[in-house]
PyMOL commands that place a pseudoatom at each C-alpha (Angstrom):
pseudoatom trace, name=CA, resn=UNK, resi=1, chain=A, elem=C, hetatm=0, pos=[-20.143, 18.754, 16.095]
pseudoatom trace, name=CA, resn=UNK, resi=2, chain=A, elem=C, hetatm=0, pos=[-23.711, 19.140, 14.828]
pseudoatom trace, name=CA, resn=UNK, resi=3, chain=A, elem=C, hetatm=0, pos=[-26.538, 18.134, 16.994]
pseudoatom trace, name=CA, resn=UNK, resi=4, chain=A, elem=C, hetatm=0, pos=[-28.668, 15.543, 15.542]
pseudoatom trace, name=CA, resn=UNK, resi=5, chain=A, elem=C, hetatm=0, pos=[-31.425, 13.631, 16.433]
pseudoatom trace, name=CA, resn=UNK, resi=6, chain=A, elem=C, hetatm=0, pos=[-29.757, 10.606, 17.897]
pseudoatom trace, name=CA, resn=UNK, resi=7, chain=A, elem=C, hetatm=0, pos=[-26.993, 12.675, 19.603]
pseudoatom trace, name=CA, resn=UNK, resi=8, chain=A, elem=C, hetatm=0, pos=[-29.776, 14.069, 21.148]
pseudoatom trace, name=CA, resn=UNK, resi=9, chain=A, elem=C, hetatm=0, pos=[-30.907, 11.351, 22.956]
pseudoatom trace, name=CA, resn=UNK, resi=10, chain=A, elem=C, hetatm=0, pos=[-27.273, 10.902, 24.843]
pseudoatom trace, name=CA, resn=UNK, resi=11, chain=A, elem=C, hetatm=0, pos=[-26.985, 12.255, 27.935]
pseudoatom trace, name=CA, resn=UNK, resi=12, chain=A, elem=C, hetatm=0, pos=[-24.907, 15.638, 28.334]
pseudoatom trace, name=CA, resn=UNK, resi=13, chain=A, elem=C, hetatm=0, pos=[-22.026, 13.486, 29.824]
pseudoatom trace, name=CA, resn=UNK, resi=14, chain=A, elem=C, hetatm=0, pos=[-22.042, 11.028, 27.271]
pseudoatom trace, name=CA, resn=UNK, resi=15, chain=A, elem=C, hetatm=0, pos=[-22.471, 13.112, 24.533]
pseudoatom trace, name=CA, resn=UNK, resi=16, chain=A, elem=C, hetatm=0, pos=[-19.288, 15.138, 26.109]
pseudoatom trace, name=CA, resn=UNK, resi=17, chain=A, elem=C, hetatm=0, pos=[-17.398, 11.722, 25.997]
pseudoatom trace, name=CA, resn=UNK, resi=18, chain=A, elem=C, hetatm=0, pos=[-18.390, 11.063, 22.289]
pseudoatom trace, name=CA, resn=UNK, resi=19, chain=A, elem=C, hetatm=0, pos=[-17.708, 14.039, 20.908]
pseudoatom trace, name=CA, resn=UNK, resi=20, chain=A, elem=C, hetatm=0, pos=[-13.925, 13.902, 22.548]
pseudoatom trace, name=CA, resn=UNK, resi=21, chain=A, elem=C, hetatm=0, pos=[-13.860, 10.327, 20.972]
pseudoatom trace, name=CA, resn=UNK, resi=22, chain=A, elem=C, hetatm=0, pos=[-14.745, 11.498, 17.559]
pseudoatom trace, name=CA, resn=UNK, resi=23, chain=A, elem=C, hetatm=0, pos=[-12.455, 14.147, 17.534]
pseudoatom trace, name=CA, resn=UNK, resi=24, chain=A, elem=C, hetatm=0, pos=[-9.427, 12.136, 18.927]
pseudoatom trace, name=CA, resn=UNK, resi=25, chain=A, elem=C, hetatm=0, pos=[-10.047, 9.072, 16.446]
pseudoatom trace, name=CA, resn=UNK, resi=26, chain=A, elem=C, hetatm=0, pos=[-10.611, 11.210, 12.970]
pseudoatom trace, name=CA, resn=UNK, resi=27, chain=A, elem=C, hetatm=0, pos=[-7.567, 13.488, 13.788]
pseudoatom trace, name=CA, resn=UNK, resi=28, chain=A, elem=C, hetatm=0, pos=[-5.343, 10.565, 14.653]
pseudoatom trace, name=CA, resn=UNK, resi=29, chain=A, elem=C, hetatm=0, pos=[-6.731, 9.080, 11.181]
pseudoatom trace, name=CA, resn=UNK, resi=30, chain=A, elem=C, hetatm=0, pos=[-6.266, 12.045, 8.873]
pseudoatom trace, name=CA, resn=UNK, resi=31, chain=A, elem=C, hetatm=0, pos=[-2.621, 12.410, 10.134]
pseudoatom trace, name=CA, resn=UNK, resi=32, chain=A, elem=C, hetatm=0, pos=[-2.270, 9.341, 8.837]
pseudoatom trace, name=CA, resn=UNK, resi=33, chain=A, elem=C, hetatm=0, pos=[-3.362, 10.202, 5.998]
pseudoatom trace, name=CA, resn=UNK, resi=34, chain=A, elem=C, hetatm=0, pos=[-0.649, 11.956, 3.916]
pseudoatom trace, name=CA, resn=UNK, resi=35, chain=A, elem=C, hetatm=0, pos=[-3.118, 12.626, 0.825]
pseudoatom trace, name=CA, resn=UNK, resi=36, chain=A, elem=C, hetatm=0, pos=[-5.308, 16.042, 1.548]
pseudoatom trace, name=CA, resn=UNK, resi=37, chain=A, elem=C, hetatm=0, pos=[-7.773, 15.216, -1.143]
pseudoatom trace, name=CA, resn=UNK, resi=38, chain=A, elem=C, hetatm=0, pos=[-8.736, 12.090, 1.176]
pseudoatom trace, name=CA, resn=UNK, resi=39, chain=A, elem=C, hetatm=0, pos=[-9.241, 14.252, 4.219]
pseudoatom trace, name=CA, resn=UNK, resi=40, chain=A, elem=C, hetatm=0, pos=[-12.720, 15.308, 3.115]
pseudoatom trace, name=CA, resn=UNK, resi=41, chain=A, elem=C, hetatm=0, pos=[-13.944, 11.509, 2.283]
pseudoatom trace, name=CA, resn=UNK, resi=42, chain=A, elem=C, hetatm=0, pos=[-12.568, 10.445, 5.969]
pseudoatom trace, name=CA, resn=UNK, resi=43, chain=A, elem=C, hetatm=0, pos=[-14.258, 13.471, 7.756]
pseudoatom trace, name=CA, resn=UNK, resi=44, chain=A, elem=C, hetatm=0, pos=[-17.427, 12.395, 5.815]
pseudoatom trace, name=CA, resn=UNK, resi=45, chain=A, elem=C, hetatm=0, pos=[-16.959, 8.763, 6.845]
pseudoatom trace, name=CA, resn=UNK, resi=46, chain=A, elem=C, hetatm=0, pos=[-16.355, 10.074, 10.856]
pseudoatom trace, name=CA, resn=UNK, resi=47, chain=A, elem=C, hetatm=0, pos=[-19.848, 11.788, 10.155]
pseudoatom trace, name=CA, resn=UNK, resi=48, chain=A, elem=C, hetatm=0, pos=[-21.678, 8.734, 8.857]
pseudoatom trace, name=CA, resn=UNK, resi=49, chain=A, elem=C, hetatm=0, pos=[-20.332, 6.298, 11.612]
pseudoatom trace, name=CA, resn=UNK, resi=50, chain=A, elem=C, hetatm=0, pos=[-21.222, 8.758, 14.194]
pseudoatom trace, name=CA, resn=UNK, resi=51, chain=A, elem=C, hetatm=0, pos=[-24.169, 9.647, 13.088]
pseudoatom trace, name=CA, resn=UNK, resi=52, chain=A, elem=C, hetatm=0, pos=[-25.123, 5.409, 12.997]
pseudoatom trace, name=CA, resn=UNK, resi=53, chain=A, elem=C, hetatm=0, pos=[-23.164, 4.976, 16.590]
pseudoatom trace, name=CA, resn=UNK, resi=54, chain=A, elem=C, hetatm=0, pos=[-25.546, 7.071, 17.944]
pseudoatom trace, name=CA, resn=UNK, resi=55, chain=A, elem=C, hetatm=0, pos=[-28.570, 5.294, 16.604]
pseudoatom trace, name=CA, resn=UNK, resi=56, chain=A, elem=C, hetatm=0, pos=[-27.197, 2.308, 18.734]
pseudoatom trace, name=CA, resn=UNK, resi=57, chain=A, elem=C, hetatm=0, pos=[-27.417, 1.632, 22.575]
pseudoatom trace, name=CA, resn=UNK, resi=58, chain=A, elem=C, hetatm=0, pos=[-23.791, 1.842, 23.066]
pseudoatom trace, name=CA, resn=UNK, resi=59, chain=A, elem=C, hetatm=0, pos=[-22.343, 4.347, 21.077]
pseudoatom trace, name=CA, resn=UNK, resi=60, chain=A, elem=C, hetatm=0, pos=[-19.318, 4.555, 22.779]
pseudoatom trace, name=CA, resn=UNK, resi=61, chain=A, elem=C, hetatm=0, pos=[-18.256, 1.266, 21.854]
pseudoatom trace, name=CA, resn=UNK, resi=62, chain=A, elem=C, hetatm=0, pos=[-19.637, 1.437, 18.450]
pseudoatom trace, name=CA, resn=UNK, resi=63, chain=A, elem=C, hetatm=0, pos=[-18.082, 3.855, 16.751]
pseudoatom trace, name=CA, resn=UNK, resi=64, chain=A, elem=C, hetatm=0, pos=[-14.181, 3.466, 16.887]
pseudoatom trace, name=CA, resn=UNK, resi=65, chain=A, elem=C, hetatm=0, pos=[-15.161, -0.074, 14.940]
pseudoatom trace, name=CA, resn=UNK, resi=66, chain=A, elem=C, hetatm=0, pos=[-17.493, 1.557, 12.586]
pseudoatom trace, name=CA, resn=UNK, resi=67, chain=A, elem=C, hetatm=0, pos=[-15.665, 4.807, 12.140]
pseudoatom trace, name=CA, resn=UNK, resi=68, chain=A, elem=C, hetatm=0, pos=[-12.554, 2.344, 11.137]
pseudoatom trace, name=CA, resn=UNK, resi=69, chain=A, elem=C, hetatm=0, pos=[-14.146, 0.025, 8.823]
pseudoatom trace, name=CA, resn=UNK, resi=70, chain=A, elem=C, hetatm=0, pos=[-15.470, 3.171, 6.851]
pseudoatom trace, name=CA, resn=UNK, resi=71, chain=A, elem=C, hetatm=0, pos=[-12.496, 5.268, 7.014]
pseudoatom trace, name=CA, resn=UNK, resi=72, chain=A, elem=C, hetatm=0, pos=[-9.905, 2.331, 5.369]
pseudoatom trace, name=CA, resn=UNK, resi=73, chain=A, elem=C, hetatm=0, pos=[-12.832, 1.353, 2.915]
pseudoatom trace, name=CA, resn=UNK, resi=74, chain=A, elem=C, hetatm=0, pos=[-12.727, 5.200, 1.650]
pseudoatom trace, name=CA, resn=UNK, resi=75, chain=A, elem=C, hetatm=0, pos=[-9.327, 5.407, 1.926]
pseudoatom trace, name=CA, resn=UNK, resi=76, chain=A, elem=C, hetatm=0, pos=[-8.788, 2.224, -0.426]
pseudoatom trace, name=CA, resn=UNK, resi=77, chain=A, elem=C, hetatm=0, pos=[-11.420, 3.518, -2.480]
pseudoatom trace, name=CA, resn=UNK, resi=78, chain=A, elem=C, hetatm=0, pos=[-9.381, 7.129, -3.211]
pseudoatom trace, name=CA, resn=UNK, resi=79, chain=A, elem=C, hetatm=0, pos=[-6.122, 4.981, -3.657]
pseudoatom trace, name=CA, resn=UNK, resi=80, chain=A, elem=C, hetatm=0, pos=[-7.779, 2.745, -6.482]
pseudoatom trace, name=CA, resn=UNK, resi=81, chain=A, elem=C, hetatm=0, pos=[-9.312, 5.637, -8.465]
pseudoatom trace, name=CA, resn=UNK, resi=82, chain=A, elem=C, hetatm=0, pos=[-5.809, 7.204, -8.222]
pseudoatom trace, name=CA, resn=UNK, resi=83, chain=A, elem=C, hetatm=0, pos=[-4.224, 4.283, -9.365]
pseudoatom trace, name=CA, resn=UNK, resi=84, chain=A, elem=C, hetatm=0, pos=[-6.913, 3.933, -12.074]
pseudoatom trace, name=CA, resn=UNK, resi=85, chain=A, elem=C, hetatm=0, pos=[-5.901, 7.638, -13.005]
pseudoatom trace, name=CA, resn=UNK, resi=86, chain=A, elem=C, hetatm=0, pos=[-2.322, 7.153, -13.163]
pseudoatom trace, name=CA, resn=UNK, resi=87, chain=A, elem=C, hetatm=0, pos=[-2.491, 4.456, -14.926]
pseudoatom trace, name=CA, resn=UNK, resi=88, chain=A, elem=C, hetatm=0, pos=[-4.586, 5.861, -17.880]
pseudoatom trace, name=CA, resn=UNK, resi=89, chain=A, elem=C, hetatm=0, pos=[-1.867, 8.483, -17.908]
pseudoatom trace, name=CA, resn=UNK, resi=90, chain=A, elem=C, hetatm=0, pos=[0.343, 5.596, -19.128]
pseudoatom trace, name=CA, resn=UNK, resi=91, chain=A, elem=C, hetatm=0, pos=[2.043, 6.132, -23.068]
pseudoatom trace, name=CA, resn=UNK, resi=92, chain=A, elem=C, hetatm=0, pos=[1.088, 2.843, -24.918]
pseudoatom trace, name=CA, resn=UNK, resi=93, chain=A, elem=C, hetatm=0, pos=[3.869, 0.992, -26.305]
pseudoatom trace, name=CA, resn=UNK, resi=94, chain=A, elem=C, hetatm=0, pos=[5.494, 2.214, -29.810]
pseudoatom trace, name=CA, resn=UNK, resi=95, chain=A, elem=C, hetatm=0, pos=[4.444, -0.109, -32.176]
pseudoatom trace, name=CA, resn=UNK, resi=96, chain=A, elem=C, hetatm=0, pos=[6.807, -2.359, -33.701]
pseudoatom trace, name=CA, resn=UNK, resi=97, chain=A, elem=C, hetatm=0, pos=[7.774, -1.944, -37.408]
pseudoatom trace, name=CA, resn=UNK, resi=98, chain=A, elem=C, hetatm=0, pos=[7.854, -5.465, -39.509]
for i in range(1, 98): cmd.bond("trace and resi %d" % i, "trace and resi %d" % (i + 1))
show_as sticks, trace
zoom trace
């Protein structure tokens, strides 16, 4: 995990505690995840939540929620443009002769 700014502000034990958190939460979530190609969006999601936990007093307590919220929002997100996809894959109907 990258050092940034906030993270920096944690103490070493705390920081040692989030980092463990992260790691357990996003692994539990991308095997969960059957679809690869969605792996990358939730590992950017873990990123973005972490990096906004840490902004906060409590970041401990923060991120599981906003880690969560982000991760099903991208992963409903990949399963729509899929279905989008799919479905322009779709034959149209023959047309009917009169």
């Amino acid at each position: 995990m990258e050092t940034t700014e906030p993270e920096a502000r944690m103490s070493h034990e705390v920081a040692r505690w989030f980092g463990i958190l992260k790691q357990r939460l996003l692994l539990r979530r991308l095997n969960e995840t059957p679809d690869p190609a969605t792996h990358l969006l939730i590992i950017r999601q873990a990123n973005d939540a972490a990096f906004l936990a840490c902004l906060t007093q409590y970041p401990l307590l923060t991120f599981p929620c906003l880690f969560e919220e982000r991760a099903a929002a991208a992963t409903d997100r990949a399963r729509r443009q899929e279905r989008r996809y799919w479905n322009s894959l779709e034959l149209p109907a023959p047309a009917c002769a009169a």
